[in-house]
Backbone as CSV, one residue per row, in Angstrom:
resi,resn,N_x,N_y,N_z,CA_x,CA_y,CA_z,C_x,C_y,C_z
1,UNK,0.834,-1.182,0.000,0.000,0.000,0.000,0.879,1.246,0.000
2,UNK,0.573,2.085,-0.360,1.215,3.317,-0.617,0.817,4.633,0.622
3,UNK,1.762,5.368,0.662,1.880,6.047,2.478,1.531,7.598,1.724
4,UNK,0.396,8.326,2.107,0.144,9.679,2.288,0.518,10.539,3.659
5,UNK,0.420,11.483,3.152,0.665,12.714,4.327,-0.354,13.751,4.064
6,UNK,-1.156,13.988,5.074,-2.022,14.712,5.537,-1.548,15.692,6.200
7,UNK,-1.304,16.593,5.437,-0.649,18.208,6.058,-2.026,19.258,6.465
8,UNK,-1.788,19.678,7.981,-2.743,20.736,8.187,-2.590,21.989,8.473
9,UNK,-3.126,23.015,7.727,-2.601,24.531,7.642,-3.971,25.300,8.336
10,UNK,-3.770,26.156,9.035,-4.944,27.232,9.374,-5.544,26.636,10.761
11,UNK,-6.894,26.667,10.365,-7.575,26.663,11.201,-7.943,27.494,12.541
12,UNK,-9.158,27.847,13.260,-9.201,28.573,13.868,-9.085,27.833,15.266
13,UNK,-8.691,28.811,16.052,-8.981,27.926,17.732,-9.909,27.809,18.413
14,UNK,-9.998,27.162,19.251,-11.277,26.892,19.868,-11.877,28.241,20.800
15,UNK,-13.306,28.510,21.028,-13.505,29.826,21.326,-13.249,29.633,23.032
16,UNK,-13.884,28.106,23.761,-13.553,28.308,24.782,-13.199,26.593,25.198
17,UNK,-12.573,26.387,26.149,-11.801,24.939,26.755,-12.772,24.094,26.276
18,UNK,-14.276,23.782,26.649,-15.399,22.870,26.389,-15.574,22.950,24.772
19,UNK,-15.081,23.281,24.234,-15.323,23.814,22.400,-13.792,22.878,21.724
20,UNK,-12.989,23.156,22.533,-11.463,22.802,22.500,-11.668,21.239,22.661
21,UNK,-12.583,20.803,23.751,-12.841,19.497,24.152,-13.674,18.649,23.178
22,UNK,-14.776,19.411,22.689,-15.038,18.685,21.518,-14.887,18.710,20.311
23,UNK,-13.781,19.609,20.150,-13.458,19.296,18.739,-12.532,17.977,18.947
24,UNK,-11.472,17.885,19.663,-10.821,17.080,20.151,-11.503,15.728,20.185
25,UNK,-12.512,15.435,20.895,-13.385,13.812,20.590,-13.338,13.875,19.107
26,UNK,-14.274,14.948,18.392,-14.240,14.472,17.071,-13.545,13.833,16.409
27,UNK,-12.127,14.764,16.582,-10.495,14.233,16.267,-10.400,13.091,16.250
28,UNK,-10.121,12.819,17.486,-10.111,11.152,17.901,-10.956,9.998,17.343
29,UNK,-12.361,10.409,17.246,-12.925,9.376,16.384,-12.847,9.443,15.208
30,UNK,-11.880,10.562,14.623,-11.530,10.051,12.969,-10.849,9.434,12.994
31,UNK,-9.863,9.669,13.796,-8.138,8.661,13.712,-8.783,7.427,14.087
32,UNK,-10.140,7.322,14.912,-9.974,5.988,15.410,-10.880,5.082,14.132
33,UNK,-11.875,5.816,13.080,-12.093,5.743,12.408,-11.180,4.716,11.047
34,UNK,-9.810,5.600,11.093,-9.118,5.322,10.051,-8.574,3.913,10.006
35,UNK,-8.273,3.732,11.190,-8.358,2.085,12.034,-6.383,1.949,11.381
36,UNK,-5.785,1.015,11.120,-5.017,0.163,10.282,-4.332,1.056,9.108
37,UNK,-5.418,2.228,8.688,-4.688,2.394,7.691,-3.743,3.989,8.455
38,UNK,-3.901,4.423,9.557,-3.544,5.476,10.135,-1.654,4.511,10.589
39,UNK,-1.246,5.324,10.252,0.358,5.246,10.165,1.303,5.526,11.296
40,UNK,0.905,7.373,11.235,1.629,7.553,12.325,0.294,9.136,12.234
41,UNK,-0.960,8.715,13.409,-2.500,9.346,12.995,-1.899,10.711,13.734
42,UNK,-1.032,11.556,14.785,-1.124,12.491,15.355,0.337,13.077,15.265
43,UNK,0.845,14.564,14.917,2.162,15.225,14.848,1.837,16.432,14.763
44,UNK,1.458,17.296,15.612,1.253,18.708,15.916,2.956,19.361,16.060
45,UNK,3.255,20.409,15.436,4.184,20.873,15.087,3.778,22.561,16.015
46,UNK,4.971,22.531,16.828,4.853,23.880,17.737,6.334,24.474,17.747
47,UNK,6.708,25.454,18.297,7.806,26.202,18.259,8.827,26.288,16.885
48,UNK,8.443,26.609,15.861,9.105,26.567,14.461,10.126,27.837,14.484
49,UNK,11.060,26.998,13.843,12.595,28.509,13.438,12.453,28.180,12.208
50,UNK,13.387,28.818,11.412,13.085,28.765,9.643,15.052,29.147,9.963
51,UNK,15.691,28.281,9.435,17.193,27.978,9.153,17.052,29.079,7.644
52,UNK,17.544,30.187,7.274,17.439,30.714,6.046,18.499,30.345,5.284
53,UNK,18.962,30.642,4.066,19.765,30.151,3.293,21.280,31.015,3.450
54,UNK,21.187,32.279,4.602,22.499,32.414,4.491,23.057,32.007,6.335
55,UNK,22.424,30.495,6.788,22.293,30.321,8.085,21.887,30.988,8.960
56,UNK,21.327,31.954,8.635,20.413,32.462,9.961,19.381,31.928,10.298
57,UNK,18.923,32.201,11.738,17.635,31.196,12.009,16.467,32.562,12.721
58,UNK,15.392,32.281,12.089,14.337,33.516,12.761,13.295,32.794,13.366
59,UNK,12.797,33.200,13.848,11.298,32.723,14.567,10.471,32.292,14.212
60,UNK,9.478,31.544,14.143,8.734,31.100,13.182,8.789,30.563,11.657
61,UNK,7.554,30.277,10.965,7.601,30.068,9.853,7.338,30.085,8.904
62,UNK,7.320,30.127,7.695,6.828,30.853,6.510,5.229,30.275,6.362
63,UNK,4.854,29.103,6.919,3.933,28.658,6.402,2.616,28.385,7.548
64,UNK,1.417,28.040,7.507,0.613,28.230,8.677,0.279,26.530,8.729
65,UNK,1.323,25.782,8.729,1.656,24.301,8.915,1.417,23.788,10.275
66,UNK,0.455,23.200,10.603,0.610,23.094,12.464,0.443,21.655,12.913
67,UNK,0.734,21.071,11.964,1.147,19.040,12.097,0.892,18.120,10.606
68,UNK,0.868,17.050,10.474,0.275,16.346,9.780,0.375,14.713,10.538
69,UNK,-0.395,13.697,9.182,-0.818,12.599,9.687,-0.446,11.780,8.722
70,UNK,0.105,10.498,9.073,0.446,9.363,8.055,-0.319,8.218,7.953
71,UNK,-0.849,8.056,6.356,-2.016,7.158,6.577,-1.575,6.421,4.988
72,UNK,-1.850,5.001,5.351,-1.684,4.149,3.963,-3.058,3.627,3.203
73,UNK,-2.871,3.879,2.051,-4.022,3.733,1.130,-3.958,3.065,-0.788
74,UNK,-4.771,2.217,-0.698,-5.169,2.213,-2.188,-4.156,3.258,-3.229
75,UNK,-5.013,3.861,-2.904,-5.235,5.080,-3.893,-5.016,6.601,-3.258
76,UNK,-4.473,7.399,-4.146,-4.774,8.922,-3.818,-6.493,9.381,-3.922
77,UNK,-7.357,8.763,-4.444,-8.676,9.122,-4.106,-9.376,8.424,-2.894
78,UNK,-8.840,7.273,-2.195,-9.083,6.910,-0.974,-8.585,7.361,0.007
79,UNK,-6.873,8.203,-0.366,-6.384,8.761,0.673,-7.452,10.470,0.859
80,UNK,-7.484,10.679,-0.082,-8.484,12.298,0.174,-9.657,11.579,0.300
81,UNK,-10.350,10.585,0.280,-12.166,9.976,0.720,-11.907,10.315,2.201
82,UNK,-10.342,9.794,3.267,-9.983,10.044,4.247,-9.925,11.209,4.793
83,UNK,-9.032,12.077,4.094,-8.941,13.563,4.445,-10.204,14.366,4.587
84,UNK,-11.179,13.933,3.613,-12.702,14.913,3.678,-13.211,14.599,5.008
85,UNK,-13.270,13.542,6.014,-14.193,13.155,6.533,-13.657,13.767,7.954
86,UNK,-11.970,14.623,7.952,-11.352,14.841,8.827,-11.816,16.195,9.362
87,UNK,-12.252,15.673,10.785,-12.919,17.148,11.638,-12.225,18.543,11.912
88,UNK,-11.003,18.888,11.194,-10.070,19.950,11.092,-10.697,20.836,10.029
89,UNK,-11.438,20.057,9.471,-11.590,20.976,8.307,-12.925,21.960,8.625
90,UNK,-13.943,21.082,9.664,-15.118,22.098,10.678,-14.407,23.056,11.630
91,UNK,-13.009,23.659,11.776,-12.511,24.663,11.904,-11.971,25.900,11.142
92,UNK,-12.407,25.192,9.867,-11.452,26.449,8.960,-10.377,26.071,8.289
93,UNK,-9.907,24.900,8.839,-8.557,24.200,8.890,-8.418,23.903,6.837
94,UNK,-7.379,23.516,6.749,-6.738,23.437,5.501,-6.616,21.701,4.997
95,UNK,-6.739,21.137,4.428,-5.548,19.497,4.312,-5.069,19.668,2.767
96,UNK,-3.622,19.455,3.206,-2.974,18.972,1.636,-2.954,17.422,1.828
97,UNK,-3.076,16.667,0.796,-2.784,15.302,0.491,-1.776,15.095,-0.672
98,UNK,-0.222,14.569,0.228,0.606,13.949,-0.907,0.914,12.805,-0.247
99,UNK,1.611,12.290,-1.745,1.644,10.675,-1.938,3.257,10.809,-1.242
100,UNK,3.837,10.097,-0.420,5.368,10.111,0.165,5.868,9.195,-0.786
101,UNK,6.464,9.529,-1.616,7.752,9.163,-2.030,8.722,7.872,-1.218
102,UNK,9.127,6.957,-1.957,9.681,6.205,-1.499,11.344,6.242,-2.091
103,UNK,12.264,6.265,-1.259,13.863,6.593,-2.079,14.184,5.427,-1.948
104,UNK,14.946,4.901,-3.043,16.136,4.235,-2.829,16.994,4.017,-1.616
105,UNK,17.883,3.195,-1.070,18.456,3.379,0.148,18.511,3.123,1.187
């Protein structure tokens, strides 16, 4: 089977802790949803530097990237049948779906 990445950009925050709490169940019953084919289902990405090209390092990052998810599938239209059903996106939230590359090596 072939390995996607579920990249998530945006999204808004929760307005208050109990809002935070259920978006969070939702969460969880997608990943738990995905069953077998969820890879590596949770990677929230916090404190970002950006290394620039003449080695400097600044704060943050160019992009509004705030985790992704590894999930194996069929197909690239089974891997996005997956991504639609993902409760990030009832925030505002973003998903890219790519296919990971496999190297040599």
């Amino acid at each position: 089977m072939t390995q996607y990445c579920i990249t998530y950009f945006g999204g808004d925050h929760p307005s208050d802790p109990e809002e935070g709490k259920k978006h969070f169940n939702k969460y969880m019953e997608w990943i738990g949803s995905l069953g077998e084919a969820a890879v590596s289902p949770m990677n929230p990405l916090n404190g970002t530097q950006t290394v620039n090209p003449d080695g400097s390092v600044s704060e943050g990052g160019n992009s509004t990237m705030s985790g992704y998810t590894l999930i194996e599938a069929e197909s690239m239209d089974e891997a996005l049948t997956m991504a639609k059903a993902c409760p990030f996106l009832d925030v505002n939230g973003t998903l890219e779906v790519s296919e990971l590359v496999q190297m040599p090596g």
